[in-house]
C-alpha positions in Angstrom: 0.0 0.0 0.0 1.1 3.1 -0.9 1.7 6.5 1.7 -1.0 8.1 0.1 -3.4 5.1 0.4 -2.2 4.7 4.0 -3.5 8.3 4.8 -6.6 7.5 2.9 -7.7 5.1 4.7 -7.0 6.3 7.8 -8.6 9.3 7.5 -12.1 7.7 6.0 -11.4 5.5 9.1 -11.2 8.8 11.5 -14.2 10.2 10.1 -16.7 6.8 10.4 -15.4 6.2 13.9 -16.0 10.3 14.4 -20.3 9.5 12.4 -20.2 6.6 14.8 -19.8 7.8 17.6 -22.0 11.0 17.2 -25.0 8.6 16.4 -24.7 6.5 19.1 -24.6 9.7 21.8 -27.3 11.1 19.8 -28.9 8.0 21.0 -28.4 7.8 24.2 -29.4 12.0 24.6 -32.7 10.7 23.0 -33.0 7.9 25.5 -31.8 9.7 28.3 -34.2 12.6 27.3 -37.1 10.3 27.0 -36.5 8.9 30.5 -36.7 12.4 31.8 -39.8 13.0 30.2 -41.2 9.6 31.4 -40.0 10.5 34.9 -41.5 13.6 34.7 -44.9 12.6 33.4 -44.7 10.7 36.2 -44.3 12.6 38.7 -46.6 15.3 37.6 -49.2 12.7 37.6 -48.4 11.3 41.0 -48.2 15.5 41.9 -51.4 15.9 41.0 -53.4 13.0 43.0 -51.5 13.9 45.7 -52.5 17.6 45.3 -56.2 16.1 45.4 -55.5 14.1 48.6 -54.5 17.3 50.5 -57.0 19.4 49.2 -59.9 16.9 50.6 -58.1 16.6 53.2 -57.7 20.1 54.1 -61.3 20.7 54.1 -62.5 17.3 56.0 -65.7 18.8 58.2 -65.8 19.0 61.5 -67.7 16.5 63.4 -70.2 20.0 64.5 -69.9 21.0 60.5 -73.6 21.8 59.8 -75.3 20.6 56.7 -73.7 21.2 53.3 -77.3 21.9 52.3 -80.8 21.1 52.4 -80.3 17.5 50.3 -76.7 16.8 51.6 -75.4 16.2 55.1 -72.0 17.8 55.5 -69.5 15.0 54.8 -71.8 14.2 51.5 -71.0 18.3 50.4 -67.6 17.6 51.5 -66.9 15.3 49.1 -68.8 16.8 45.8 -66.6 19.4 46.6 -63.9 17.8 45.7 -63.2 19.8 42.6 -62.5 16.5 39.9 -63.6 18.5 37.1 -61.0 20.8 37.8 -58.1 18.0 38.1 -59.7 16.7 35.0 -59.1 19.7 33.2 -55.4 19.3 34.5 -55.2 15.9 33.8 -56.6 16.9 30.4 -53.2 19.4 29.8 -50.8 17.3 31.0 -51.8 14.8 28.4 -51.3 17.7 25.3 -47.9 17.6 27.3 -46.7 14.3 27.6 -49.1 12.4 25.8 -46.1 10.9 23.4 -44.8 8.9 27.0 -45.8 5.7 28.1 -46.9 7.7 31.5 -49.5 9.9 29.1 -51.6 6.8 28.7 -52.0 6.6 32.5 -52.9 10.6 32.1 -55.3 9.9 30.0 -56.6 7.1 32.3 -56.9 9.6 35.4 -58.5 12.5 33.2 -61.4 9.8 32.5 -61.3 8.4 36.3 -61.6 12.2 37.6 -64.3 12.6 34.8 -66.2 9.9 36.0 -66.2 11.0 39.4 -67.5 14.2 38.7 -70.3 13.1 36.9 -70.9 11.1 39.7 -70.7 13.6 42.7 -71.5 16.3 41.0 -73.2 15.4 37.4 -73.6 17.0 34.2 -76.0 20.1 34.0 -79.6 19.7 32.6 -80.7 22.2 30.3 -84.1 24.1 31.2 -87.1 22.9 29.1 -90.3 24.0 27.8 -93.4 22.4 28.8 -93.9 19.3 26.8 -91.5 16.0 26.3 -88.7 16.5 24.5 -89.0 19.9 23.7 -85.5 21.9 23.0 -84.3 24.2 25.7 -85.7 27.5 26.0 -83.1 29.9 25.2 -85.1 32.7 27.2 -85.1 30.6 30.6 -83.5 32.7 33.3 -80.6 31.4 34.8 -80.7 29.1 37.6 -78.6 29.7 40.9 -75.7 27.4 40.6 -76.9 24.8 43.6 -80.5 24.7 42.1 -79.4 24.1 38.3 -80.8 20.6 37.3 -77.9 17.6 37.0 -78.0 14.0 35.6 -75.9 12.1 37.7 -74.2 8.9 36.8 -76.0 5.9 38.9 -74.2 4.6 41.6 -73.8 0.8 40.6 -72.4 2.0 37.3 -69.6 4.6 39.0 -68.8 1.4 41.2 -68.2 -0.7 38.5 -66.1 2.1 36.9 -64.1 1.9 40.1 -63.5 -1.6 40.1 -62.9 -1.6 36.9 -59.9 1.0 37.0 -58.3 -0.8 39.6 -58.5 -4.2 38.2 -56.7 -2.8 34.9 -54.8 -0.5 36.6 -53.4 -1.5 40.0 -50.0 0.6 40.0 -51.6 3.9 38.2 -50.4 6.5 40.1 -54.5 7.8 40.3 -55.3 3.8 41.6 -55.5 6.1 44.9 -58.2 8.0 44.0 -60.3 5.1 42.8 -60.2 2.7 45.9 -60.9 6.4 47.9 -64.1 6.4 46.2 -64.9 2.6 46.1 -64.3 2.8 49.9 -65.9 6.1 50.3 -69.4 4.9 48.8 -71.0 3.0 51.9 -69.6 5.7 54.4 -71.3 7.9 52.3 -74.5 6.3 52.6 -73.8 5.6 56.2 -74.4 9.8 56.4 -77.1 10.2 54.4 -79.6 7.4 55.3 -81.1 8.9 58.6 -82.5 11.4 55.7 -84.6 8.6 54.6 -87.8 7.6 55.9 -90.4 4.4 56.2 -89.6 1.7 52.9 -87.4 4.1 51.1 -84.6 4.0 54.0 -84.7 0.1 54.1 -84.1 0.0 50.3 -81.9 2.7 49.7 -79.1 0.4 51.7 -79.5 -2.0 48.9 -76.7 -0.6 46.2 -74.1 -0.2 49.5 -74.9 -3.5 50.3 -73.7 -4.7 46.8 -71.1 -2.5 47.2 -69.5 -3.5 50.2 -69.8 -7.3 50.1 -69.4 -7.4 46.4 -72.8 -9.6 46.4 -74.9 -8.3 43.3 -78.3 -7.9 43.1 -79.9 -10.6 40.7 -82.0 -8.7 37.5 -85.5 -7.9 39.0 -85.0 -9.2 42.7 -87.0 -7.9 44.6 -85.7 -6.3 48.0 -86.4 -9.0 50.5 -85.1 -12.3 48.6 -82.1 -10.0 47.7 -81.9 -9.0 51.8 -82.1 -13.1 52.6 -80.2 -14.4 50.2 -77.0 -12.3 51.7 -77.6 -13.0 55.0 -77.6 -16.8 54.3 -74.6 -16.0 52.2 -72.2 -13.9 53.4 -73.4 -13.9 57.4 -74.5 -17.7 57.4 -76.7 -18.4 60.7 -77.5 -14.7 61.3 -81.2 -13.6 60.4 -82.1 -17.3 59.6 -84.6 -17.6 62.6 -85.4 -13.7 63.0 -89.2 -12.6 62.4 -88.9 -10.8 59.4 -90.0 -7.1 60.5 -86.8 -7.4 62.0 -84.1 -8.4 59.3 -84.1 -4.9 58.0 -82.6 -3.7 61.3 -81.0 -7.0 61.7 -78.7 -6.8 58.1 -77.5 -4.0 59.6 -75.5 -4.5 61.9 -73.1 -7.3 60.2 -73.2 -4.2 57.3 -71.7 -1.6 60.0 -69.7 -4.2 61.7 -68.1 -5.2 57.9 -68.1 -1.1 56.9 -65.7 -0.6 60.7 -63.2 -3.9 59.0 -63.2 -1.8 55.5 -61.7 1.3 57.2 -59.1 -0.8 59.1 -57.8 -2.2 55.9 -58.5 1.6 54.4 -55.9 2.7 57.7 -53.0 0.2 56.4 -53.7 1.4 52.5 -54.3 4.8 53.2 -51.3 5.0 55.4 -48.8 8.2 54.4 -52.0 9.8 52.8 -53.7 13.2 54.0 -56.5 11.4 53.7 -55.6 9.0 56.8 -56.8 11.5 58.9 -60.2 11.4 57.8 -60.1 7.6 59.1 -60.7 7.9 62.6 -64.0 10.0 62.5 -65.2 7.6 60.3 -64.5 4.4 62.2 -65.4 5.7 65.2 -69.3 7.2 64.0 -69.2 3.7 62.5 -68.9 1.5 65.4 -71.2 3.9 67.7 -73.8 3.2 65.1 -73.4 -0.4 64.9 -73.2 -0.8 69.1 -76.3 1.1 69.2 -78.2 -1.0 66.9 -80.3 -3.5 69.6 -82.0 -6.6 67.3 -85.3 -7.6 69.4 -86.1 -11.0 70.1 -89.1 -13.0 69.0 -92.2 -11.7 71.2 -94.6 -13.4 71.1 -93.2 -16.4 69.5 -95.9 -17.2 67.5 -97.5 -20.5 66.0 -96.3 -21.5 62.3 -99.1 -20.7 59.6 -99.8 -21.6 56.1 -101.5 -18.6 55.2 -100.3 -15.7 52.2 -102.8 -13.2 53.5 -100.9 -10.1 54.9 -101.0 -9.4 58.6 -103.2 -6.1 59.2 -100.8 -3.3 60.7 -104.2 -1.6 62.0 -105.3 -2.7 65.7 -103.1 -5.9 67.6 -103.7 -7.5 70.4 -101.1 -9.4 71.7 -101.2 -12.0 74.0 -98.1 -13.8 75.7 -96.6 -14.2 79.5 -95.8 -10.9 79.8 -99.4 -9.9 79.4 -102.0 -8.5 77.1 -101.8 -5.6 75.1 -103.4 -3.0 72.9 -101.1 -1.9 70.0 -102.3 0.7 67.3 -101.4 3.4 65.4 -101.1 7.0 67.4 -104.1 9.1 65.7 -102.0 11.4 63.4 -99.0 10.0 64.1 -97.0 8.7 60.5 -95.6 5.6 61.8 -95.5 5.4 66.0 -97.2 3.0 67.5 -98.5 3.1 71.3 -99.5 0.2 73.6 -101.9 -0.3 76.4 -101.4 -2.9 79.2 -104.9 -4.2 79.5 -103.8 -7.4 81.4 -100.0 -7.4 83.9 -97.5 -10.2 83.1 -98.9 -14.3 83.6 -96.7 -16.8 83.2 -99.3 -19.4 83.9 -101.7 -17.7 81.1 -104.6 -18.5 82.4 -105.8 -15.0 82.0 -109.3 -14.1 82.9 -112.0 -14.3 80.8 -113.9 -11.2 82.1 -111.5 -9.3 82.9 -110.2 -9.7 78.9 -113.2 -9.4 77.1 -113.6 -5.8 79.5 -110.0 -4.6 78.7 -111.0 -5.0 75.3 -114.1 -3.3 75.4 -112.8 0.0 76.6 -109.7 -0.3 75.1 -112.1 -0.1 71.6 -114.8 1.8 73.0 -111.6 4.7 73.9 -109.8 3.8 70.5 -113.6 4.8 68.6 -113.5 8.0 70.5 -110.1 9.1 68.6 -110.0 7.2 65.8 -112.2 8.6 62.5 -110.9 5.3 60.1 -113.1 2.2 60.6 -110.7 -0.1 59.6 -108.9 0.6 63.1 -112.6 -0.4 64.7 -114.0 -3.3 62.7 -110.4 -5.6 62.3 -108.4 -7.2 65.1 -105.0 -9.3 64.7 -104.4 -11.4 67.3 -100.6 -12.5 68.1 -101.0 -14.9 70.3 -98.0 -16.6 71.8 -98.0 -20.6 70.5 -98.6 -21.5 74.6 -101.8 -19.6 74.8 -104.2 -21.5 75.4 -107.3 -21.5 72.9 -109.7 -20.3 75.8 -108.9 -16.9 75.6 -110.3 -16.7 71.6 -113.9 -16.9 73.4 -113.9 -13.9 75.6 -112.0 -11.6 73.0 -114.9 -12.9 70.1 -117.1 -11.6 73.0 -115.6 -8.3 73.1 -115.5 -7.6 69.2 -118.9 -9.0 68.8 -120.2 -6.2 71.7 -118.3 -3.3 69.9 -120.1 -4.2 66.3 -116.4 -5.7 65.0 -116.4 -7.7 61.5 -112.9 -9.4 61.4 -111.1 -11.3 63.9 -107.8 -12.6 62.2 -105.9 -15.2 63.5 -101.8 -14.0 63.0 -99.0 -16.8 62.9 -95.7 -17.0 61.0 -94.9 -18.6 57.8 -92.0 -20.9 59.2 -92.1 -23.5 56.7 -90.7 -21.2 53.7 -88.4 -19.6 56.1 -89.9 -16.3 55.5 -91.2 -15.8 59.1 -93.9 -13.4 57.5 -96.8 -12.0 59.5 -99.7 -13.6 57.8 -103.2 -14.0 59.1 -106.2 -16.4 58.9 -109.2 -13.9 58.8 -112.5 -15.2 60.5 -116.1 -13.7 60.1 -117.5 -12.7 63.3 -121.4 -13.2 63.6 -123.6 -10.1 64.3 -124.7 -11.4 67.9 -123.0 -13.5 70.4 -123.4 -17.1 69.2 -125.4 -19.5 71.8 -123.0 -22.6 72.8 -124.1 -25.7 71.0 -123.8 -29.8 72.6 -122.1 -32.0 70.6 -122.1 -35.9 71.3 -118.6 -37.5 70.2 -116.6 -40.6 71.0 -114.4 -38.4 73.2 -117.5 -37.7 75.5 -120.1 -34.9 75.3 -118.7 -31.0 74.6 -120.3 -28.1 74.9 -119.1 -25.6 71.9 -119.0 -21.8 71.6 -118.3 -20.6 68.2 -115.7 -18.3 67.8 -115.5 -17.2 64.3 -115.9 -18.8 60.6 -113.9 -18.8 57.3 -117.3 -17.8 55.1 -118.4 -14.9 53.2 -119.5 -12.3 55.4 -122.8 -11.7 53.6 -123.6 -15.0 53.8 -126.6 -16.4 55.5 -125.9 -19.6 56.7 -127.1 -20.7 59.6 -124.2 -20.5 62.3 -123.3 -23.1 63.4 -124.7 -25.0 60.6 -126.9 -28.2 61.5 -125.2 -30.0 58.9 -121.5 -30.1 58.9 -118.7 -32.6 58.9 -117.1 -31.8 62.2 -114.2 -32.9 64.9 -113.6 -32.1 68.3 -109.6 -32.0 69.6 -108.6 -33.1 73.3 -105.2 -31.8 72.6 -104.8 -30.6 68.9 -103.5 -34.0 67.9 -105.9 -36.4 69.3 -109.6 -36.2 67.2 -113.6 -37.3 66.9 -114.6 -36.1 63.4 -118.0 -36.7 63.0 -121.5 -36.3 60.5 -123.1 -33.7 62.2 -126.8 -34.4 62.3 -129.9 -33.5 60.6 -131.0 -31.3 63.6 -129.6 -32.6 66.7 -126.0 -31.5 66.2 -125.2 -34.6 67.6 -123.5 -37.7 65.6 -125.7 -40.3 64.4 -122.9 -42.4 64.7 -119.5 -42.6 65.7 -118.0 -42.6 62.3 -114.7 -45.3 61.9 -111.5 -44.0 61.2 -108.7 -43.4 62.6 -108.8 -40.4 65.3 -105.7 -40.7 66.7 -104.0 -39.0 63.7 -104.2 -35.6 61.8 -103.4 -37.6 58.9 -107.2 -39.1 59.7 -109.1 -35.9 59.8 -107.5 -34.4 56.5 -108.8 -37.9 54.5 -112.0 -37.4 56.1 -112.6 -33.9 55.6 -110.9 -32.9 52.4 -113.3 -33.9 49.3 -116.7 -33.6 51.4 -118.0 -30.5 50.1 -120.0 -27.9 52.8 -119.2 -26.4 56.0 -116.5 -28.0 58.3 -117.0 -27.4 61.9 -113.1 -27.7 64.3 -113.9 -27.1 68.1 -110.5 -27.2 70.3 -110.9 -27.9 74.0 -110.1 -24.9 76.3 -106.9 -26.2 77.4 -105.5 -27.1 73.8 -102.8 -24.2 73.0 -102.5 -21.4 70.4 -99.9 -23.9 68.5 -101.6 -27.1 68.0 -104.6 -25.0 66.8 -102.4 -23.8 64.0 -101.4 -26.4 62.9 -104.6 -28.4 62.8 -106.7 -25.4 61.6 -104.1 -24.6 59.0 -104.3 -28.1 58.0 -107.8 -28.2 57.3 -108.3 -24.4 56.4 -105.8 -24.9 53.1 -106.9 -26.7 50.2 -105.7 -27.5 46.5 -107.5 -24.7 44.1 -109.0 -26.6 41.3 -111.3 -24.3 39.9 -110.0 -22.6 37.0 -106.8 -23.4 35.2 -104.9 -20.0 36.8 -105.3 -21.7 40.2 -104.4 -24.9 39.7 -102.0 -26.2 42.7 -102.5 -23.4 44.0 -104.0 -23.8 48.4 -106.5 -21.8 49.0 -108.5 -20.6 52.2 -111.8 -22.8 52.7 -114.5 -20.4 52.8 -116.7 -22.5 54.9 -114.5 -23.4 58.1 -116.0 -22.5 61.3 -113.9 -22.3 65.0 -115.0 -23.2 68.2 -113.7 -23.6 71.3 -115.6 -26.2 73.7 -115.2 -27.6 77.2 
């Protein structure tokens, strides 16, 4: 090789090491710049959920805070307050920023996370209309004051899923914070606004936080109370199982509190190094007074089991156990009290007096008629009648009804067997007069029998107690005599064969005779045994029109009595 090539070559060399080496720091100042930017993203992201924690945190409420306004209790105003539109609209500019970075696709992430929650808190403004659906806005509407302006708001199942949603995609996101805030935040929420509801809507409006907390979703078109059961049986197995059911609405809770009080404990660990830790201990400790508070009664009366779907009536009650007898109605005027009158004290024997209960009764009517304009307070008695009661005691109240012109006299039980433990009654037809006590000849001896009340129409005019009847007399609710009542006498022709040592007996006897069916209980056989026997009898298969079919249905020509 000659000089001259030599130097050639070398310099060509020089020079391609010299483009080399400028691409590859080129490179790296591109990477290395890119990092920055990545970092910085970042950090302005993180920045800004972090400038959101303090500022909520800054203007927590004091625990004396007065309403925020007329529809919102304070910590409820606190939170719409929060001002995520405006961090949207940061969010928003950070992404024109940086939205070439990895870190601008969590940007754009947050921006529809704050979005989300502002239609949710806050919600989109309606535009005035005219009169008329779907007429365009009315351009000459005056404008509204800010706080009255109309707003659709995002429904609360739908921001929850949003929540869950972001933080199942996006666990690390710098803005995760602000999403499991919120998803925690929604029962405590409600926790401060329910004591605004009253009656039926307070009990349901618990339903969405209920989904909420224990993650348990509603099924499409479930109605409130399977939805109620089917979580207690769930997710607090052998709580609620054997409470009456006006209580389960209180009952469900307190496991709802005492789960809400274990969600801010975890929110304590997550939340810990947050400005928003400090909102933790007001919460947890309203929380737990509310749930410690919350007393579930027990059974009282415990009443007999019933086959019945007929409502109990909320109008006039008299109940019946060892701890006396009582007069419950509605307070005149009053929206949903109660009050209660002791007509008899406390018996554990119950053998309460028959004159002395057919007079408490009396004047507990005769003063209710005095105060009371509605007649369906004055004609309709429930009985709750503890199961122990005995059956003697449905002769002097009949008395008392009959004397103050009554019409219904329902017998109240539970329905056990479905698990429900649902008020439901077994309404009886007084007669206009007392009716005179009747002798009836059986194979268990010769009773006399008072009737008490009957299953028929109450403009019928069957004779009471009919002359013709299939009939059975109980010596202790199990043990029987059915028997043809007589042309005249009343009296059994003839003992009639069968076996009257079981229920099982009566039912074959009794169930495809057609006409009235007479069931007197001795005095001493207790509210219980009557249930089940009368409920036995009362219920039969519906077979008269396709709709029905299988279908049991009330007997509308069973007659009571109670005999001695």
């Amino acid at each position: 090789m000659t000089l001259r090539a030599s130097l050639v070559t070398a310099v060509v060399g020089a020079a391609l090491a010299t483009s080399f080496g400028c691409k590859s720091n080129l490179a790296e100042r591109m990477q290395k710049a890119g990092d920055e930017r990545e970092k910085d993203a970042a950090a302005k992201a993180k920045g800004l959920v972090e400038e959101w924690e303090k500022g909520l945190a800054s203007s927590f409420p004091a625990a004396s805070a007065p309403r925020a306004s007329k529809e919102d209790p304070a910590m409820i105003g606190w939170r719409r307050a929060g001002k995520d539109e405006e961090f949207a609209k940061r969010a928003e500019a950070m992404i024109t920023e940086f939205g070439d970075t990895k870190a601008g696709e969590l940007l754009k992430e947050g921006r529809l996370l704050f979005d989300a929650s502002f239609r949710f808190w806050v919600g989109t403004e309606l535009a005035y209309l005219k009169e008329g659906a779907g007429a365009a806005p009315d351009p000459s509407a005056p404008t509204a004051k800010k706080d009255e302006i109309p707003r659709r708001r995002t429904p609360i199942m739908e921001y929850a899923g949003i929540l869950r949603q972001f933080l199942q995609k996006h666990p690390e996101s710098p803005f995760a914070p602000v999403a499991a805030f919120d998803l925690f935040f929604l029962p405590i929420a409600h926790f401060y606004k329910a004591p605004d509801y009253f009656g039926v809507g307070r009990i349901t409006s618990f339903t969405p936080y209920y989904q909420i907390l224990w993650d348990f979703p509603r099924k499409e078109l479930e109605e409130y109370e399977y939805y109620r059961d089917r979580l207690m049986k769930e997710k607090v197995p052998g709580f609620g199982e054997k409470l009456p059911f006006e209580f389960r609405d209180l009952a469900v809770q307190k496991p709802w509190l005492e789960k809400l009080a274990v969600s801010i404990g975890e929110a304590k660990k997550t939340l810990a190094g947050s400005p928003l830790a400090a909102t933790l201990d007001r919460f947890d400790a309203d929380v737990k007074a509310a749930a410690a508070k919350i007393v579930i009664p027990e059974e009282y009366p415990v009443l007999a089991g019933t086959r019945s779907t007929i409502a109990a009536s909320p109008y006039t009650v008299l109940v019946v156990g060892p701890k006396g007898v009582s007069f419950e109605t509605d307070k005149p005027g009053g929206d949903e009290e109660r009050e209660s009158k002791e007509l008899l004290p406390a018996n554990a024997k119950l053998d309460y007096a028959p004159a002395k209960l057919e007079d408490g009764l009396k004047k507990a009517l005769s003063d209710l008629a005095m105060r009371q304009t509605d007649r369906q307070y004055l004609e309709d008695l429930d009985l709750h009648a503890a199961g122990t009661v005995p059956v003697s005691i449905l002769e002097p109240i009949s008395r008392g009804l009959i004397a103050r012109e009554a019409t219904w006299f329902d017998l109240v039980a539970r329905r056990r067997e479905d698990g429900t433990l649902r008020l439901k009654r077994i309404p009886l037809i007084l007669p206009e007069k007392q009716a005179e006590s009747r002798a009836y000849t059986t194979p268990l001896g010769k009773w006399s029998c008072t009737f008490v009340g009957n299953t028929s129409d109450p403009n019928s005019d069957a004779k009471i107690p009919p002359e013709k009847a299939v009939a059975a007399v109980f010596d202790d609710g199990k043990q029987a005599a059915p028997m043809l009542l007589g042309e005249t006498t009343g009296e059994a022709p003839a003992a009639v064969k069968h076996d009257a040592n079981a229920l099982g007996g009566l039912l074959t006897f009794v169930y495809d005779r057609e006409g009235p069916v007479v069931l007197g209980f001795h005095e001493s056989v207790n509210q219980a045994q009557m249930h089940e026997v009368f409920n036995a009898v009362a219920y039969k298969e519906c077979t008269a029109t396709p709709e029905c079919k299988g279908k049991m249905v009330l007997r509308p020509d069973l007659l009571l009595m109670v005999c001695r």
